[in-house]
KEKOL-300223 format. One line per 5 residues: number of its first residue (from 0); their letters; for each residue z, x, y of N, C-alpha, C, O, CB. Coordinates in pm, whole numbers, plus 32768, in hexadecimal, padded with zeros to 4 digits. Glycine has a CB too. Layout:
! residues N
NUM = a = Z/X/Y/Z/X/Y/Z/X/Y/Z/X/Y/Z/X/Y  ... $
END
This chain:
! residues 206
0 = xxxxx = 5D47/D1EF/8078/5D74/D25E/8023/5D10/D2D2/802F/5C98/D2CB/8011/5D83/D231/7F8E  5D48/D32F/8057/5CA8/D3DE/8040/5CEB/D3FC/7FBC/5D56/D401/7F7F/5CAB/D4B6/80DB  5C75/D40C/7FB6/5C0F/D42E/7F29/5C22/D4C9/7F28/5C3A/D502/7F92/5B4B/D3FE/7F38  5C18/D511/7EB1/5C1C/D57D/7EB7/5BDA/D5EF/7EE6/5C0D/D65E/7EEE/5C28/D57F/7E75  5B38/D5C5/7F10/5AFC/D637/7F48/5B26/D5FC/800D/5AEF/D62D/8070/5A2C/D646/7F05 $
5 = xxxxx = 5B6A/D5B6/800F/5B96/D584/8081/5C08/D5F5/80AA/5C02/D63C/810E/5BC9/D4E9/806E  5C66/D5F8/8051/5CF6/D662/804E/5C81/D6E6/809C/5C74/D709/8111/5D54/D697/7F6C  5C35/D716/8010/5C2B/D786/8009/5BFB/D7E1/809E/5C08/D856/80C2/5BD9/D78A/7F9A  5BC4/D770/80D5/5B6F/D79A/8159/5BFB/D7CA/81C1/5BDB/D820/8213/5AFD/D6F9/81A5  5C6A/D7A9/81C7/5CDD/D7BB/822A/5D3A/D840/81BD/5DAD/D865/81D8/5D45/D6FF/824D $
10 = xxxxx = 5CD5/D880/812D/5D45/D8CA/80EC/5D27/D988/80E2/5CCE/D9B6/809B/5D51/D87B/8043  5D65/D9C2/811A/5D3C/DA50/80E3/5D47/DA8A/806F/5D00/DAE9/804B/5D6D/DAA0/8119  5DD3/DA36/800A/5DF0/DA70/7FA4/5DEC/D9F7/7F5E/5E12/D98A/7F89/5E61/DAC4/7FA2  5DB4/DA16/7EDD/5DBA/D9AF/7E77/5DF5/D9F3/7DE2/5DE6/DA6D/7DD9/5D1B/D96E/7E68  5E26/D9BE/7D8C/5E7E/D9EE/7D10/5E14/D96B/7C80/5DFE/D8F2/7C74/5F70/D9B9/7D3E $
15 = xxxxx = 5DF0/DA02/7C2A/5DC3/D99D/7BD1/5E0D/DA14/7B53/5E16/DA8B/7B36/5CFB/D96B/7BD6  5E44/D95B/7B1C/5EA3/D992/7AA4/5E84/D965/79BE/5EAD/D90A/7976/5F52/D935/7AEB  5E3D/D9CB/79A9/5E1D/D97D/7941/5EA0/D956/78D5/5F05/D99A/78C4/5DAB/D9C9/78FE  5E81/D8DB/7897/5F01/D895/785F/5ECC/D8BD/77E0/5E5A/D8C7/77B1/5F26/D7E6/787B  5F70/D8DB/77A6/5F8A/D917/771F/5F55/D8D4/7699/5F6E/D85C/7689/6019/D920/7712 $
20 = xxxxx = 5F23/D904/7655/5F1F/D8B9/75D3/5F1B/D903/7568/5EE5/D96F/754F/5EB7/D866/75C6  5F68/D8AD/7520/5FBD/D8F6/7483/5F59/D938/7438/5F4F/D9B2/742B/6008/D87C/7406  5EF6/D8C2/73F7/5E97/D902/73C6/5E54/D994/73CF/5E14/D9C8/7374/5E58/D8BF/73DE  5E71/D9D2/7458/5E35/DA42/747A/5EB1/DAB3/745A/5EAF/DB2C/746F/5DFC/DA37/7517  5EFF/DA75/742E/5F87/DAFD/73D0/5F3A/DB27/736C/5F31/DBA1/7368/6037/DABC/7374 $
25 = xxxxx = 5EFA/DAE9/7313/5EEB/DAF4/7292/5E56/DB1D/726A/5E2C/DB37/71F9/5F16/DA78/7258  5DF4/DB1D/7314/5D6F/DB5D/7303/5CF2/DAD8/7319/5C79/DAE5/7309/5D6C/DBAD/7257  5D22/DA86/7333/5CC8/D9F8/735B/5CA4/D9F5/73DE/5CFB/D9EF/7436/5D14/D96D/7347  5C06/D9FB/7401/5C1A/D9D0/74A1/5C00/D902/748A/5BDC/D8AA/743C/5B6F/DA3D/7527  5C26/D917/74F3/5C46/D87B/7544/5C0E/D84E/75B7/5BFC/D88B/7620/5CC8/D86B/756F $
30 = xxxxx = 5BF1/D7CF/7596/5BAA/D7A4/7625/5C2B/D7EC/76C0/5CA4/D7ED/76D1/5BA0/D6B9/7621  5BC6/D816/76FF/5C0E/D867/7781/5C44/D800/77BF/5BF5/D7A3/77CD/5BAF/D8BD/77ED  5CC3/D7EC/77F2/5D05/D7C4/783D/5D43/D7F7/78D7/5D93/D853/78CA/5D43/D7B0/77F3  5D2D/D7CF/795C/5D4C/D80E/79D1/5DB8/D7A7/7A22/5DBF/D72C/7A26/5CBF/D82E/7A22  5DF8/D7FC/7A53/5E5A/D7A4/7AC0/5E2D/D7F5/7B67/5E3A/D86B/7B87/5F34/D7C3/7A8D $
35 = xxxxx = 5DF9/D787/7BB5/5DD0/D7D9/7C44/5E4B/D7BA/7C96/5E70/D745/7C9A/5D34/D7A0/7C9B  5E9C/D82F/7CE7/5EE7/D83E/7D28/5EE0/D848/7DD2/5E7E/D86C/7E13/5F0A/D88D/7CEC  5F52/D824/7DFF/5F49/D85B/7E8A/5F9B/D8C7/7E83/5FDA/D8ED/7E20/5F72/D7FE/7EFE  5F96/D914/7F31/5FD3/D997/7F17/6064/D983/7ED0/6083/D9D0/7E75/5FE1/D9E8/7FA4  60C8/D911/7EFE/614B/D906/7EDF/614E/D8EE/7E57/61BA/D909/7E21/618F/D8A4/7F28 $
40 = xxxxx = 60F5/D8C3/7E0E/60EF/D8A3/7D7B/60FF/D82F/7D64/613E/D819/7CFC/6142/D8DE/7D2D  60D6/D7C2/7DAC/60BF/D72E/7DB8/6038/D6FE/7D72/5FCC/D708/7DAD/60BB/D707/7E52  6041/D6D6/7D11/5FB1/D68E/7CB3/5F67/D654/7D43/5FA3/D61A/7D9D/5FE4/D5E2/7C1F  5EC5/D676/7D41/5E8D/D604/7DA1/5DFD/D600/7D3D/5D91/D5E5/7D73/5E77/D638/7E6C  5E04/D61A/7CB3/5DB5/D604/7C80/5D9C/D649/7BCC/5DDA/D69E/7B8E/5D69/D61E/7CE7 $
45 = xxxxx = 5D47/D60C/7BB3/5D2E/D676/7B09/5CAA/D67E/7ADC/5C52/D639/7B0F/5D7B/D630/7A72  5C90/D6D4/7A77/5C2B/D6E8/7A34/5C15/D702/79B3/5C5C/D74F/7972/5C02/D72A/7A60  5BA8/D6BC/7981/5B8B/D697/78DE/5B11/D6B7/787A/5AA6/D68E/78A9/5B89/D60E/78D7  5B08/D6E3/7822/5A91/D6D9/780E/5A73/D67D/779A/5ABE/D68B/7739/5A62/D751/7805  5A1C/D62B/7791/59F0/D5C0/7779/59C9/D5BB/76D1/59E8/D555/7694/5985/D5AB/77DD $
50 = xxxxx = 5996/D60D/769C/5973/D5E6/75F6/59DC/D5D8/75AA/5A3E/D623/75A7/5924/D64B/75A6  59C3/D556/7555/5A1E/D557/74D2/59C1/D544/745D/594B/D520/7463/5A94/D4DC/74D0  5A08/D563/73F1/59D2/D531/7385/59CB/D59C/732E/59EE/D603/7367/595B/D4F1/739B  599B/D5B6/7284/59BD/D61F/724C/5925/D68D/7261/592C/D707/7254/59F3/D5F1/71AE  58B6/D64F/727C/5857/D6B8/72B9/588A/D718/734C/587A/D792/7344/57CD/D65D/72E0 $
55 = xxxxx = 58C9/D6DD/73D1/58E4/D70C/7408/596D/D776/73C8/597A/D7EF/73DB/58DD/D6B7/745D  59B2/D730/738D/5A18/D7A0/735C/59CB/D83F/7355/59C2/D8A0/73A1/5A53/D76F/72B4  5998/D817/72BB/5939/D88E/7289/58FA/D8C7/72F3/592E/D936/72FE/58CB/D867/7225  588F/D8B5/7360/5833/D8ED/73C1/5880/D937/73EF/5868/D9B0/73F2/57F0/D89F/7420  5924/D8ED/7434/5989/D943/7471/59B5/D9F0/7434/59A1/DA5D/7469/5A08/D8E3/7466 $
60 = xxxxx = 59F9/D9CA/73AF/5A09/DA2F/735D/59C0/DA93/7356/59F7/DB00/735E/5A0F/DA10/72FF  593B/DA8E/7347/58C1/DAFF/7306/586C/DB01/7389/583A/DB6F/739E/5852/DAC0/7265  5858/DAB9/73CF/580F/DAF3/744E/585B/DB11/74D6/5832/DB6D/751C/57A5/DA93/7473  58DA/DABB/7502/5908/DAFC/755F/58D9/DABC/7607/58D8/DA43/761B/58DA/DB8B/7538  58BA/DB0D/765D/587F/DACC/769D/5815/DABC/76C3/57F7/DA89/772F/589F/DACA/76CE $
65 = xxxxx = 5796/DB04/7632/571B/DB11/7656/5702/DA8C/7619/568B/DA83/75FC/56CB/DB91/762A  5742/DA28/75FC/5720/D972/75C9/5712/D942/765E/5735/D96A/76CD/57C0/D903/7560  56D4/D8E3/762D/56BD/D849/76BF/5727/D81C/76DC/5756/D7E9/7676/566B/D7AB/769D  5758/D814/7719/57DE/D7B7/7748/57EB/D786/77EA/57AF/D7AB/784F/586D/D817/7729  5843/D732/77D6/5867/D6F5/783D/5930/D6F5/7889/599A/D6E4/784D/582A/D66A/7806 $
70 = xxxxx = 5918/D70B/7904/59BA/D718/7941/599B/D6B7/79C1/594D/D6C8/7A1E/59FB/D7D7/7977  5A02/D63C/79A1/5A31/D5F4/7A27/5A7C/D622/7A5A/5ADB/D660/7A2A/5A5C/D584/7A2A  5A5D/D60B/7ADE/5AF2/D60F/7B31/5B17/D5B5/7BA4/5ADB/D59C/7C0D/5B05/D694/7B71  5B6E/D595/7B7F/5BC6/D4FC/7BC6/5C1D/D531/7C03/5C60/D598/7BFE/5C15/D485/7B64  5C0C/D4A8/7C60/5CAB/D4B9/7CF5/5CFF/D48B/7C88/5CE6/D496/7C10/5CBB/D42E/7DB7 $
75 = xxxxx = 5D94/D43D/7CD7/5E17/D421/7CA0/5E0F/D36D/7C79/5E55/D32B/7C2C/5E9B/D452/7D20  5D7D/D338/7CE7/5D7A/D2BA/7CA1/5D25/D2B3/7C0B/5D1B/D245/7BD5/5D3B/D256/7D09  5CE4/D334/7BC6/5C99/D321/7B5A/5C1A/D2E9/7B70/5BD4/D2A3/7B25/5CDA/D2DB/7B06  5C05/D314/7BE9/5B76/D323/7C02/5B25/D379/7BEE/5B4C/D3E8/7C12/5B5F/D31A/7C5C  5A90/D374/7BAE/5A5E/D3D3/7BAF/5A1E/D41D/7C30/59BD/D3E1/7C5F/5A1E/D3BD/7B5A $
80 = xxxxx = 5A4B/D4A8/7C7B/59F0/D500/7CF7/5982/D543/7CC3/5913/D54A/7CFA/5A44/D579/7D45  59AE/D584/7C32/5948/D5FC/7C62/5912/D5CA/7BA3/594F/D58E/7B4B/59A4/D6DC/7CA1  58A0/D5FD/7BA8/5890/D5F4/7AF4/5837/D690/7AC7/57C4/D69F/7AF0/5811/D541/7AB8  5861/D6D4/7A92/5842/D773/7A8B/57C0/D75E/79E8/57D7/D712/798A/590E/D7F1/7A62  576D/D799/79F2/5717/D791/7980/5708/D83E/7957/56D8/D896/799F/567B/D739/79AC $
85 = xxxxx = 5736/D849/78EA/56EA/D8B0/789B/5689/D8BB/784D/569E/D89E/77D7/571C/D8DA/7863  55FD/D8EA/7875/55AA/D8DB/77FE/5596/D93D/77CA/55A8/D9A8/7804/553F/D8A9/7808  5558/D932/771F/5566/D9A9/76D5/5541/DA27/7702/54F2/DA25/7760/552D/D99C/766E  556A/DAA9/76D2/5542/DB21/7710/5583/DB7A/76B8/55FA/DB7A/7698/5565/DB33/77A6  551A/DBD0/768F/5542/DC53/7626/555A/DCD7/76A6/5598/DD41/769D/5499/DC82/7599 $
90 = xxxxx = 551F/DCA9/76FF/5595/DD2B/7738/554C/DCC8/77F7/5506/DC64/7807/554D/DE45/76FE  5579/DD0B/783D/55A6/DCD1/78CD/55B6/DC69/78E5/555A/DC1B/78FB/5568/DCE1/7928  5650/DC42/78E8/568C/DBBC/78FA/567A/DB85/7966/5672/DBCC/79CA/5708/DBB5/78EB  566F/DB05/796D/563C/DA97/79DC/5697/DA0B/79D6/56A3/D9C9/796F/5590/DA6A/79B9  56D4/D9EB/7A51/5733/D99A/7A66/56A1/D964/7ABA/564E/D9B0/7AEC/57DA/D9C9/7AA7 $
95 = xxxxx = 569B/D8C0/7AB9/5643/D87B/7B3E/56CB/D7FC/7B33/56EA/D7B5/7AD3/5562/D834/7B18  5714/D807/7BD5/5752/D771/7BFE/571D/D73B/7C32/56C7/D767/7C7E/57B2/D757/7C3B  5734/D6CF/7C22/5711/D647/7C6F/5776/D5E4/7C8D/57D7/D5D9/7C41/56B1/D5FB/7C27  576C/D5A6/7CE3/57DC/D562/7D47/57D9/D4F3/7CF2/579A/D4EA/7C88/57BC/D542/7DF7  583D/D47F/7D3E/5862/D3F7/7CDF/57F7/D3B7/7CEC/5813/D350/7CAE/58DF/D393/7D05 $
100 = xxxxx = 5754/D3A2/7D25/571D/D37E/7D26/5681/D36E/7CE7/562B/D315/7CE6/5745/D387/7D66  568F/D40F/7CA8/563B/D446/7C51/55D8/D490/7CA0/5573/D4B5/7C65/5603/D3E5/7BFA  55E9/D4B0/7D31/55B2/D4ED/7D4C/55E0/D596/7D31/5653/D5BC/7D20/559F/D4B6/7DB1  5558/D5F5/7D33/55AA/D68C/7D36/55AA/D6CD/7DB3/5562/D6D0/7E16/556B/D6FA/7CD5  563D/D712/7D7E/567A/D747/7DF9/563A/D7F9/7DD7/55DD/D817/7E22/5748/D725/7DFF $
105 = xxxxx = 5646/D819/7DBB/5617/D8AC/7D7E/562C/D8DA/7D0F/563D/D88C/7CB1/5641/D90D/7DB6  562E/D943/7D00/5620/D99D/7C78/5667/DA4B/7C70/5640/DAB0/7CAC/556A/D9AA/7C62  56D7/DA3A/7C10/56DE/DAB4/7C0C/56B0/DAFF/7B6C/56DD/DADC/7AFF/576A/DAC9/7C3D  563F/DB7C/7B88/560F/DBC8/7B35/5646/DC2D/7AFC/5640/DC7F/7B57/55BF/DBE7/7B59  5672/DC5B/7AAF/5685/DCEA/7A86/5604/DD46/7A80/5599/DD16/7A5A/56C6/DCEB/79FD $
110 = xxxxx = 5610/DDCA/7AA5/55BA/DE2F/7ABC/55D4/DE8D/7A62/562B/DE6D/7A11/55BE/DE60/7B37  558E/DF28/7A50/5587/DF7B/7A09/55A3/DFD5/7A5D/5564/DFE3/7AC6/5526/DF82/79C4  5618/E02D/7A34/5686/E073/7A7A/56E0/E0B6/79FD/571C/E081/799F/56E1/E002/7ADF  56CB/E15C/7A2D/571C/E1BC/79DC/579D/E1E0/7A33/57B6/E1F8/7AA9/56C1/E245/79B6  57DD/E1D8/79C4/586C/E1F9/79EB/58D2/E1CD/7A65/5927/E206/7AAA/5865/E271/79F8 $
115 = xxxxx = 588A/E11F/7A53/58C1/E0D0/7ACB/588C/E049/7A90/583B/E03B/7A34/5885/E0FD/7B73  58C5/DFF0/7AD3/587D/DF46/7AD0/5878/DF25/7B22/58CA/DF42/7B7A/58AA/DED6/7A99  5806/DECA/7B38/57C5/DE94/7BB1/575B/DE48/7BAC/56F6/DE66/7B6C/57A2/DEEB/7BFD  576B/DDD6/7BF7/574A/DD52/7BED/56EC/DCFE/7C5B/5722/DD0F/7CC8/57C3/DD1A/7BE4  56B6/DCD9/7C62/5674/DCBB/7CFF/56C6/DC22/7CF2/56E8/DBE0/7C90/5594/DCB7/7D18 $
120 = xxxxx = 56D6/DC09/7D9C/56CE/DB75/7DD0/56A6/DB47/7DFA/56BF/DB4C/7E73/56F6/DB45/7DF7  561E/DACD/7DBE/55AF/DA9F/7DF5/55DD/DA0E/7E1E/5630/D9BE/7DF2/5535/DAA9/7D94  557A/DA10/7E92/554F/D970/7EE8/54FF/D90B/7E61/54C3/D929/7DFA/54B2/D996/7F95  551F/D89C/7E9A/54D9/D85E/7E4B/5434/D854/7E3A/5407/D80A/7DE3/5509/D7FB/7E5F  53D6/D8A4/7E95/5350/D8EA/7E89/536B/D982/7E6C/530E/D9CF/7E86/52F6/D8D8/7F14 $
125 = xxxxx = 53B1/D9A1/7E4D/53B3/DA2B/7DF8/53A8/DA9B/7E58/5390/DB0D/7E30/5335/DA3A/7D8A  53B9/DA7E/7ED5/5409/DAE0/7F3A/54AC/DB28/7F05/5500/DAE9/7EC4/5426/DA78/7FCA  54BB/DBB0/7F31/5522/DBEB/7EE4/558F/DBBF/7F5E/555F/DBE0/7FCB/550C/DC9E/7EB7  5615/DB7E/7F6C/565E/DB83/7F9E/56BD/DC1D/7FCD/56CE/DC60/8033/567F/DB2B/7F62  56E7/DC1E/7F3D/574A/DC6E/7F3D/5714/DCE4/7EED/5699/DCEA/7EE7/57C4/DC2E/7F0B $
130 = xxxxx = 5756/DD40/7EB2/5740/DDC9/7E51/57C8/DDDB/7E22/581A/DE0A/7E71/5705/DE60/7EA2  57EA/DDBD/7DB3/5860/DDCE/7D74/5877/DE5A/7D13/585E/DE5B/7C9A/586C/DD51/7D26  58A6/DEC5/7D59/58C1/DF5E/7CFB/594A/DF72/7CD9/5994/DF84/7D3A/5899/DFEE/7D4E  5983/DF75/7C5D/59F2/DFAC/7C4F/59F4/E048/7C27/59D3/E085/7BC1/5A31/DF5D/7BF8  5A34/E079/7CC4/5A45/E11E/7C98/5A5C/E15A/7C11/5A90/E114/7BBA/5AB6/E154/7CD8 $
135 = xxxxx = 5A43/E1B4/7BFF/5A1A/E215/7B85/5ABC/E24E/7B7A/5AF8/E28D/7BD1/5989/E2A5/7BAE  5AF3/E21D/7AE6/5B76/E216/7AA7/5BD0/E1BA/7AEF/5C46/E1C9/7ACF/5BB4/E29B/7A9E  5BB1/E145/7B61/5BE7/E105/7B86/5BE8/E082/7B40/5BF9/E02E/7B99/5BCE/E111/7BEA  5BDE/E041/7AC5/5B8F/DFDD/7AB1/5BEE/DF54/7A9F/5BC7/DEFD/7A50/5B34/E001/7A39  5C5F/DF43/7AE2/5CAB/DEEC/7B23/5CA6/DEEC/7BBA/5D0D/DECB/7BF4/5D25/DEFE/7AF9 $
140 = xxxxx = 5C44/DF0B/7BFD/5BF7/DEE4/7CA6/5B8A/DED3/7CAB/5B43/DF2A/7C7A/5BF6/DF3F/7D13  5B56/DE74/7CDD/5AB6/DE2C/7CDB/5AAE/DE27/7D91/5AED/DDDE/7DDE/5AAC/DD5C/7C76  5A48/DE92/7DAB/5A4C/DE7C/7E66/59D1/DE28/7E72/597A/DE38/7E1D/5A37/DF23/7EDB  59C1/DDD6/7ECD/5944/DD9B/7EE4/590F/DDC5/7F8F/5940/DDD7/7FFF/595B/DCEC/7EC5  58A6/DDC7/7F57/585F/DE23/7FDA/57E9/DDE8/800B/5790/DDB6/7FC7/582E/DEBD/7FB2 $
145 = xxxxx = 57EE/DDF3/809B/5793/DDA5/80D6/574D/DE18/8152/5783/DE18/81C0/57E5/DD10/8111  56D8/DE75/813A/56AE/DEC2/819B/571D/DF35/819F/5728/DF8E/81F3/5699/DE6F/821E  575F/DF20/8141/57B1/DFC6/813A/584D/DFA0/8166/58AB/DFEB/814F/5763/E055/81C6  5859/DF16/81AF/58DE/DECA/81B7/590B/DE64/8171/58DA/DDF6/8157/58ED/DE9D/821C  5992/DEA9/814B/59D2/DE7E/80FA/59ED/DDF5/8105/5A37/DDEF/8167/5A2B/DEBF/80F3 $
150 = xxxxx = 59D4/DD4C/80C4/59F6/DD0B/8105/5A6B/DC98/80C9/5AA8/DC3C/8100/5987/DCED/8136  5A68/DCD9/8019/5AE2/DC9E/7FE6/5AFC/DCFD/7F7D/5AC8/DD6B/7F88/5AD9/DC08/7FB5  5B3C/DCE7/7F24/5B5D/DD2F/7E8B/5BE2/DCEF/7E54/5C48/DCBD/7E83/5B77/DDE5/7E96  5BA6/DD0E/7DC8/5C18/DCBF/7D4E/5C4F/DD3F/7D17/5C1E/DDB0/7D14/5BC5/DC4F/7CB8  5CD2/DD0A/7CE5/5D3C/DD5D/7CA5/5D64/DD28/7C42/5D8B/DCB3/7C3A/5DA7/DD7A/7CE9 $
155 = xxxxx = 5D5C/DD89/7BD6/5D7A/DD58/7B3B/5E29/DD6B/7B48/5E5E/DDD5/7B69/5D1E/DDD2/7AA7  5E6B/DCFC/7B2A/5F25/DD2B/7B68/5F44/DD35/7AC4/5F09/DCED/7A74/5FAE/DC82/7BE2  5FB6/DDA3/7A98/6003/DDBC/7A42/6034/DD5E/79FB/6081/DD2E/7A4E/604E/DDF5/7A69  6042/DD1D/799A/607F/DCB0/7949/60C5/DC89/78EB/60EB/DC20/78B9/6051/DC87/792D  60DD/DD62/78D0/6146/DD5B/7882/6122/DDA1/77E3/60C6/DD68/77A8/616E/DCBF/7882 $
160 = xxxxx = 6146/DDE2/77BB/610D/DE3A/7742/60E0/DDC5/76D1/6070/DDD0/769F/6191/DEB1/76FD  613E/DD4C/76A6/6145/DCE6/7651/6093/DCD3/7660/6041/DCE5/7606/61BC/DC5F/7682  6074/DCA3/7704/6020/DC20/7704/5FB7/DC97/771C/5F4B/DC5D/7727/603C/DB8A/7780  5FA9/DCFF/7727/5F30/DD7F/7758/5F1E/DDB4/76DC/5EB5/DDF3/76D0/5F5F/DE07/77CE  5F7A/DDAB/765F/5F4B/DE06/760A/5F3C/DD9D/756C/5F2E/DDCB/74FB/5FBF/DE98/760B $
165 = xxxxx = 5F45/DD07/7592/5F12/DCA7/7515/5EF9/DC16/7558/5EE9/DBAB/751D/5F92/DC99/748D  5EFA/DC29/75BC/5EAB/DBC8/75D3/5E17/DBB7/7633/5DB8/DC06/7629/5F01/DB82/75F8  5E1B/DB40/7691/5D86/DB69/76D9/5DCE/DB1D/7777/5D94/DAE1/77D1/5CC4/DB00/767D  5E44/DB38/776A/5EA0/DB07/77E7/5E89/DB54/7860/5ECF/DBB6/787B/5F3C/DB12/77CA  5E2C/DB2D/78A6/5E3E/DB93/792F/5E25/DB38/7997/5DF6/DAC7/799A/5DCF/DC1E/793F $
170 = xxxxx = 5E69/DBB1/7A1D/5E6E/DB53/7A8D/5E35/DBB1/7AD9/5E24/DC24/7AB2/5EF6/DB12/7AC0  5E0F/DB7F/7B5A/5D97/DBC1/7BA5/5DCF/DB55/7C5C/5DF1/DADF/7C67/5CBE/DB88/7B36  5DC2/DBBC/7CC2/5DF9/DB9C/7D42/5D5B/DBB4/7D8E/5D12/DC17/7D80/5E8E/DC0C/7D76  5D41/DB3A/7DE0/5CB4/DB73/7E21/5CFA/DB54/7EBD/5D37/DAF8/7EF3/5BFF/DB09/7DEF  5CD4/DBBE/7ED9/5CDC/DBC5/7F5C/5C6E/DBD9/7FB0/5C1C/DC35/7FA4/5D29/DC16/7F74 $
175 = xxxxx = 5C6E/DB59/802C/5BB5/DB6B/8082/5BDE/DBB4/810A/5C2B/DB6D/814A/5B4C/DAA6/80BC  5BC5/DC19/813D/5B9E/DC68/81A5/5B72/DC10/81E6/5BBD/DBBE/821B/5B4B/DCD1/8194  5B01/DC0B/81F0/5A9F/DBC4/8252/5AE8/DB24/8253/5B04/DADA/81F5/59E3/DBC8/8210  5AF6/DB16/82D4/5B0D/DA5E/8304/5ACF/DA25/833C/5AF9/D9C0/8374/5B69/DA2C/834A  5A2F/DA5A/8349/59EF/D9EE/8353/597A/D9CD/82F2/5906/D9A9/8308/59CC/D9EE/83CA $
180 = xxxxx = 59C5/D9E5/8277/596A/D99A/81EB/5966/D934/81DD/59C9/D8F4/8202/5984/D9AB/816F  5926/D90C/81BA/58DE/D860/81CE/591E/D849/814A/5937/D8A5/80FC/580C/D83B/81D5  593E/D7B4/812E/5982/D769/8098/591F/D7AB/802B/5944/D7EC/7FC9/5976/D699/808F  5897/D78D/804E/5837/D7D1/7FEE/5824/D84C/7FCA/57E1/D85E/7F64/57D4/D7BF/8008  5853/D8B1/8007/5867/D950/7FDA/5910/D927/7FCD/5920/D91F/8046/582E/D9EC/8068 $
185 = xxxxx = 5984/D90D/7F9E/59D4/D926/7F81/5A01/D8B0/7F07/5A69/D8A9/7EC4/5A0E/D943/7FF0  599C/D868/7F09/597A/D82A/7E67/595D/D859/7E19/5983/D826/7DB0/592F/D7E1/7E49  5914/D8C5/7E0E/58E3/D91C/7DD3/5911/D983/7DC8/5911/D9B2/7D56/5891/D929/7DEB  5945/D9CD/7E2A/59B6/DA12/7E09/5A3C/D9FA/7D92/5A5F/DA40/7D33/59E3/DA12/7E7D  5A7B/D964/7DD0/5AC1/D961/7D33/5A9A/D953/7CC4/5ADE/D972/7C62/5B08/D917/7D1C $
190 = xxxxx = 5A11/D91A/7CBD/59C1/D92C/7C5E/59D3/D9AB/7BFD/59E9/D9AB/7B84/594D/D928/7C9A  59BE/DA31/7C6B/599C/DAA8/7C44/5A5F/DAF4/7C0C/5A90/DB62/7BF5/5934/DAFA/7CE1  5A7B/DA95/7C0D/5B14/DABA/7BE2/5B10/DA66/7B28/5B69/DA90/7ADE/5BA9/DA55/7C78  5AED/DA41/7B12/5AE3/DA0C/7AB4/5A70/DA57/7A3B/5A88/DA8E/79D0/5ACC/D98D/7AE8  5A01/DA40/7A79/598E/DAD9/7A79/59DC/DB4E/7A3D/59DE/DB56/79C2/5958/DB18/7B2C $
195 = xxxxx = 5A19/DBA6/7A83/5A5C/DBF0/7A5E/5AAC/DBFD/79E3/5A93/DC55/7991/5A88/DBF5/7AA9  5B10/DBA2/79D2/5B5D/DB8D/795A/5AD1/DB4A/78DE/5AE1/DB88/7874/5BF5/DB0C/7988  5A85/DB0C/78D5/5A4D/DAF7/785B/59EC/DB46/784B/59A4/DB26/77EC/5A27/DA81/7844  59BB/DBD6/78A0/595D/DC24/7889/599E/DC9C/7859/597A/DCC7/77EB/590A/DC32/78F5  5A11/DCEC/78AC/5A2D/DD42/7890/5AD8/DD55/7840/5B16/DDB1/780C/5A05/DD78/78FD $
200 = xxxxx = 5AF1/DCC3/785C/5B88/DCFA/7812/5BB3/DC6D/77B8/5C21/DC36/77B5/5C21/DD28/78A3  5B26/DC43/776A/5B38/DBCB/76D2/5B0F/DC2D/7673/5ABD/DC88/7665/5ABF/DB22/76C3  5B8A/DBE0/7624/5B75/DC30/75A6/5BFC/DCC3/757D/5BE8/DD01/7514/5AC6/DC77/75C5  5C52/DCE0/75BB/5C8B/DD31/75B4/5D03/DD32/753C/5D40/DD91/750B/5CA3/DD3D/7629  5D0B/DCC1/7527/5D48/DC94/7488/5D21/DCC2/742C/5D67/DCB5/73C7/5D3E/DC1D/7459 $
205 = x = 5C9F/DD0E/7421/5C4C/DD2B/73F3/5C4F/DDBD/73CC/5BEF/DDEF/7392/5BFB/DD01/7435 $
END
């Protein structure tokens, strides 16, 4: 059976779809829920994030995503691939994954940036992979840049006034340029699709 960072290495386009929840009609966030897609819209995987309990509730509510947390992400057998760590941060957010083995795969940082966002994508020794800028009033395109070439970028896709204007429902299309990225830069890459939605677009219930 391949495993999901197995798919990903043969994929240019990947579809990540966050799943609805009620609670977030009425102004509650919720543990994040992801469905990972292929281009045709075939499940080959999902993503979760991991705290329960009524402290995590609260942390959720009033801090957002400057709390500690944790996001798995599993193939279709419910395995764990990737395990995403957030640690606390009053301002530049930090995703570090690590593979099913506990080793780390890299790190993506948030930076300090006017009138744009942008993120670095680090090696697991803190070499910058990538440079993630979303153009200025563009802030549904995330280009990732490598020496000034372009070598993938995510798209925040439309979802509908309902789920864009009360809930925290969004979907996001990454598409990789470059084909000869190694499983380990495009682990991280979907990584950085996920990144995206709990940095810049949790909380909009709000």
């Amino acid at each position: 059976m391949v495993d999901l960072l197995q798919k990903l290495q043969t994929m240019n386009t990947v579809l990540v779809h966050q799943r609805h929840e009620i609670a977030e009609l009425i102004g509650y966030e919720t543990r994040n829920k992801y469905e990972i897609l292929d281009e045709s819209g075939a499940a080959i995987g999902f993503a979760a994030e991991q705290q329960k309990g009524l402290l995590a509730f609260l942390f959720r509510q009033f801090l957002g995503h400057w709390r500690t947390f944790e996001v798995f992400v599993f193939d279709q057998n419910r395995q764990v691939v990737l395990r995403c760590v957030s640690p606390f941060r009053w301002l530049f957010s930090r995703f570090e994954v690590y593979g099913s083995h506990g080793d780390l795969m890299g790190t993506l940082q948030q930076r300090f940036s006017i009138m744009s966002r942008r993120f670095d994508v680090q090696s697991r020794n803190g070499a910058v992979h990538f440079e993630m800028v979303s153009p200025f009033l563009r802030f549904w395109t995330y280009k990732f840049m490598r020496r000034g070439v372009e070598v993938a970028r995510i798209e925040k896709k439309w979802a509908g006034i309902l789920s864009e204007g009360f809930t925290d429902k969004d979907n996001f299309r990454l598409r990789i340029e470059d084909a000869s990225l190694d499983q380990s830069a495009r682990a991280l890459l979907l990584a950085a699709c996920l990144f995206v939605d709990l940095v810049y677009f949790e909380k909009k219930a709000r």
